[in-house]
N, C-alpha and C positions, 0 to 999 in steps of 0.2 A: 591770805584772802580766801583760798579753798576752804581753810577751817570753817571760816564762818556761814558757809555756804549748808553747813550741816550740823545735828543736834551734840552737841557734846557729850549729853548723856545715853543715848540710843544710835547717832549715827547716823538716823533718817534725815534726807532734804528739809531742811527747813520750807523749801518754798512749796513742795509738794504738801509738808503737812499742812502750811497757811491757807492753801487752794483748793482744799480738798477737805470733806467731812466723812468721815467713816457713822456712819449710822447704828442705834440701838436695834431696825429694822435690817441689817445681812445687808446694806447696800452702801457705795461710797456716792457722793454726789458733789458735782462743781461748787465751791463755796459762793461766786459768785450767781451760781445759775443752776439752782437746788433739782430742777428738772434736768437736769442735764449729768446724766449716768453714768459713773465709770467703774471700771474695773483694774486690779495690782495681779495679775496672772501671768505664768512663766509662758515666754514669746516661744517655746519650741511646742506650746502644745498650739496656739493659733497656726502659725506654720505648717504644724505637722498634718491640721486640719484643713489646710489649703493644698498640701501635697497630697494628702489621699482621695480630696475629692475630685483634681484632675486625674488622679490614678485610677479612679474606678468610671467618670465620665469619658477620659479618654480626650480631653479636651482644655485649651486654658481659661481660667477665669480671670484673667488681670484686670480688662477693662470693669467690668464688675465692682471689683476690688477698691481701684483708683477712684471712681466715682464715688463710691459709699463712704470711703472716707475722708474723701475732699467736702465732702457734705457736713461730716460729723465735726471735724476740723474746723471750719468753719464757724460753726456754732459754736464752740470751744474756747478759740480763740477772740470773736465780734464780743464776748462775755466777760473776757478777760482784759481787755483794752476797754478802759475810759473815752467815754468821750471826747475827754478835751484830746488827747493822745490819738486819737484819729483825725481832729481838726485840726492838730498839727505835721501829720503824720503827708496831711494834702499841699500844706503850705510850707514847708520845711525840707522831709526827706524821710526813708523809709528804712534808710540805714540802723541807726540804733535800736528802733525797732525787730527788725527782724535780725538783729545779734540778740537781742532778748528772747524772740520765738524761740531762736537757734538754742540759746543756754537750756530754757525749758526744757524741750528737746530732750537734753542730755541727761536731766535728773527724772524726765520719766521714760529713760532706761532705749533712745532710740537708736543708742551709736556717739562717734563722734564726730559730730556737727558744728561747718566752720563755714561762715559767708565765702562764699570765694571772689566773684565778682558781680557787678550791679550796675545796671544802664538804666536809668531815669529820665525822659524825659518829654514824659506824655505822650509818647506815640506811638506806632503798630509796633516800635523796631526795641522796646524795653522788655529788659529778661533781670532774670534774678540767678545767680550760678549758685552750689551748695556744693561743700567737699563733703565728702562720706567715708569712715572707716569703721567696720563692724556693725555695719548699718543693721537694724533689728529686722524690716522685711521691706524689698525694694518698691514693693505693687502701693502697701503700707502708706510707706514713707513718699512716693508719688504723689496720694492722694494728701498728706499731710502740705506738704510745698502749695499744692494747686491750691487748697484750701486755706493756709494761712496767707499766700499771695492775695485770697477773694478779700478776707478779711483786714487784711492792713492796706491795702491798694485800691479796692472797692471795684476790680475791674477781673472780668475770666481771661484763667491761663489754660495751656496747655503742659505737658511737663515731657522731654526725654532723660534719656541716661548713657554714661557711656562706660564703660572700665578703664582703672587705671592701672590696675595692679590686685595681687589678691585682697578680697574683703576691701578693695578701695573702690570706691564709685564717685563720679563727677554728673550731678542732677542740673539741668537746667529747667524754670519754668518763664517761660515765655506768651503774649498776648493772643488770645485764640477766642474759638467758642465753644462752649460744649455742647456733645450731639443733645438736641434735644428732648428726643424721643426717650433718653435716658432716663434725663435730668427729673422729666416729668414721672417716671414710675418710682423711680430711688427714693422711698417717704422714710423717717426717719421709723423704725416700732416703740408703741408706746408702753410704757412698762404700768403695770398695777404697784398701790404701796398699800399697806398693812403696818400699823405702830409693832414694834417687836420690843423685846426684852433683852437683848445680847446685850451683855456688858463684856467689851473688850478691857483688859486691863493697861492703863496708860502712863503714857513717859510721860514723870515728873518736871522733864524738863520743859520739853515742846508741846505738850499734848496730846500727841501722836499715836496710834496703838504699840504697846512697848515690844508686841512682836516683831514690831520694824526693826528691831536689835540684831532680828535676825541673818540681815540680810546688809550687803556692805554698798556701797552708793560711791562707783568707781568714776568720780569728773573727767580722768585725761580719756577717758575711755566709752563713757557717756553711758554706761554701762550699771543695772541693777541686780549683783547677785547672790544667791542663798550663800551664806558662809559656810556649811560642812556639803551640802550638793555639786555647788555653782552652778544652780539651774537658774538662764538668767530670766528676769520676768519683767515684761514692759506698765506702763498704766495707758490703759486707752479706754474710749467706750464703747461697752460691749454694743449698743446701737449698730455701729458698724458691721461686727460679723455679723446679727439677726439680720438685718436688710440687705447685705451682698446673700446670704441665705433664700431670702423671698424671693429677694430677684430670679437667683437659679431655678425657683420652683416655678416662676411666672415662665421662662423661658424655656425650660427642659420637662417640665410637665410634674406631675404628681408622686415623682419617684424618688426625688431628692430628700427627701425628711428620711427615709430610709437609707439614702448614698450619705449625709451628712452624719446619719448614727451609724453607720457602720464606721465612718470616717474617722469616728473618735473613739472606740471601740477600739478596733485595730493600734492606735495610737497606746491607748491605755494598756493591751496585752501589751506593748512592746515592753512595758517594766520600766516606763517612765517613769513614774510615781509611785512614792512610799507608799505601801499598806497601812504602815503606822501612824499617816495621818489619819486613817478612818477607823484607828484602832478601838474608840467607844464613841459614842453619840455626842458629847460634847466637844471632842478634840476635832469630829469633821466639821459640826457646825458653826466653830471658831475660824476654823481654817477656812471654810467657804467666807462666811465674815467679812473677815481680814482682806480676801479677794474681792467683795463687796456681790459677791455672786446671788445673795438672798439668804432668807433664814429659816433653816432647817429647822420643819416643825416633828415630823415622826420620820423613823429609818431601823423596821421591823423586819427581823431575819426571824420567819417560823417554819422550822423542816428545810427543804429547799425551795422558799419563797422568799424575796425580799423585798419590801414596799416603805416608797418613798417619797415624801410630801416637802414642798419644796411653797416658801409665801416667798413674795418679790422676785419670782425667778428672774434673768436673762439668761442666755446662751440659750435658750431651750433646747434645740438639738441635740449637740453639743452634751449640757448634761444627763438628757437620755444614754446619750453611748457613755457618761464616765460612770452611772449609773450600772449599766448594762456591764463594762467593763470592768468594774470591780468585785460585780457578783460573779464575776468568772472565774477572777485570779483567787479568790477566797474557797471558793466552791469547788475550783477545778473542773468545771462540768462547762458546756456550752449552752447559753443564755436565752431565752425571748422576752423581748418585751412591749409591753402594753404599757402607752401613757395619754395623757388626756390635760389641756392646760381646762381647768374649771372654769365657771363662768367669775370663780371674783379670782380670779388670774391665779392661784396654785398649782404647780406643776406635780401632779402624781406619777409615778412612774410604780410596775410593777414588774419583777423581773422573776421568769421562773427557767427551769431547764426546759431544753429543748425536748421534743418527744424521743 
């Protein structure tokens, strides 16, 4: 039964390739909902960009976090469920449903996720339980439950958590409201598109990009990862971080697009990430690609200058510091940089030594 769950010849989720379009434009989009933006990026670099920005704020961003992606979730999911599948879903039950959220879940890399228990029966006092082990990130995964709960139940949750053991969590989302002063600034960022020319090369089997070979799609585990790294790497939409992002800036003021790239910076010296994907021009703008990050138009090292044009961006930040943090580790020298999104949405970045 696992077999079929994935491509014979590459490996990849069949259901992730079916629901998903990897683009000739550097972007992947929801098959059923072409606006609707995602990204295949290894989860310790999203993480590692939420621990460094309480690390230099000094402060937590969960609530943040939870909203933005009960948001995104949402939309994700209302696009994925048919019609008649919601009309049933009122008159019937919500069970088999969300063991299908749940399965999803597991092939785009969030853990391993198992209904635990369910109380139905239209009132204040219905919850929905989730077992967790190796969960991808809790704030994350919070916002996922609250959000697939909007969209198969049609009614707002609240979400706690508790431990049970290492890497094991026990989530409940339960009947509430959300603050709304939140709900009303949390706007989804809208991205710019540009036709491109990437030709990923593809699995003969599933259709797939045949780079998905690369990487092993572990079910009991719920689990996506590189097969010579084992860096694991979730699919979400980048939507999510940009908007828990603005929010910070609406919040804490003008300082955060510079806490955010140092954030990722700091990340990237740490020697996370191979050089050798950025070893020439094509093998990074494959790689970005493949992550659905946009498509690399120019990536010019003159002296010690390096400048970088970027069509369809997201993560904006984000790729400032991976920008910045690669000109480091090549260079050896410490970095500045200057970037600017254009007005038809390309992201420049230009990065020279410090004085």
């Amino acid at each position: 039964m696992t077999s079929r769950r994935f491509c014979p010849e590459c490996g990849a989720s069949r259901r992730i390739v079916r629901e998903h379009r990897w683009l000739s434009d550097g972007t992947i989009v929801q098959a059923k909902n072409p606006d609707h933006r995602m990204i295949f990026i290894e989860n310790e670099n999203i993480n590692g960009i939420f621990r460094n920005i309480e690390e230099i704020i000094s402060m937590s961003i969960e609530r943040i976090i939870v909203e933005a992606k009960r948001r995104a979730t949402f939309d994700f999911v209302d696009h994925i469920l048919p019609g008649v599948v919601k009309a049933v879903v009122q008159r019937v039950g919500v069970r088999p449903v969300i063991r299908n959220i749940t399965a999803l879940g597991k092939v785009m890399g969030y853990g391993n996720i198992e209904l635990a228990n369910l109380r139905r029966v239209r009132d204040e006092g219905d919850y929905v339980t989730i077992h967790t082990r190796g969960l991808y990130s809790i704030p994350l995964f919070c916002g996922d439950l609250a959000g697939s709960f909007n969209a198969i139940d049609r009614r707002e949750v609240a979400v706690s958590y508790r431990e049970l053991g290492p890497d094991e969590l026990e989530l409940t989302g339960f009947i509430s409201v959300h603050p709304m002063e939140l709900m009303d600034r949390l706007k989804p960022v809208p991205y710019t598109h540009k036709e491109g020319d990437i030709r990923l090369e593809r699995c003969g089997k599933c259709g797939g990009p045949r780079a998905l070979a690369d990487y092993r799609w572990d079910w009991e585990k719920g689990m996506i990862l590189h097969r010579e790294s084992g860096r694991r790497m979730v699919i979400l939409g980048p939507s999510t971080i940009d908007t828990i992002i603005d929010e910070l800036q609406k919040e804490l003021g003008e300082s955060i697009p510079e806490v955010v790239i140092e954030a990722q910076r700091r990340f990237v010296r740490e020697g996370f990430y191979s050089l050798d994907e950025a070893r020439t021009f094509e093998d990074f703008r494959k790689a970005l690609a493949l992550r659905g990050l946009g498509n690399l138009r120019d990536m010019d090292w003159s002296a010690d200058r390096l400048r970088f044009r970027l069509e369809n961006p997201c993560l904006f930040l984000p790729m400032v510091g991976l920008v910045l943090g690669i000109f480091e580790l090549r260079s050896g020298k410490d970095g500045s940089a200057e970037w600017e999104v254009r007005p038809d949405g390309d992201l420049v970045v230009e990065v020279s030594p410090k004085p």
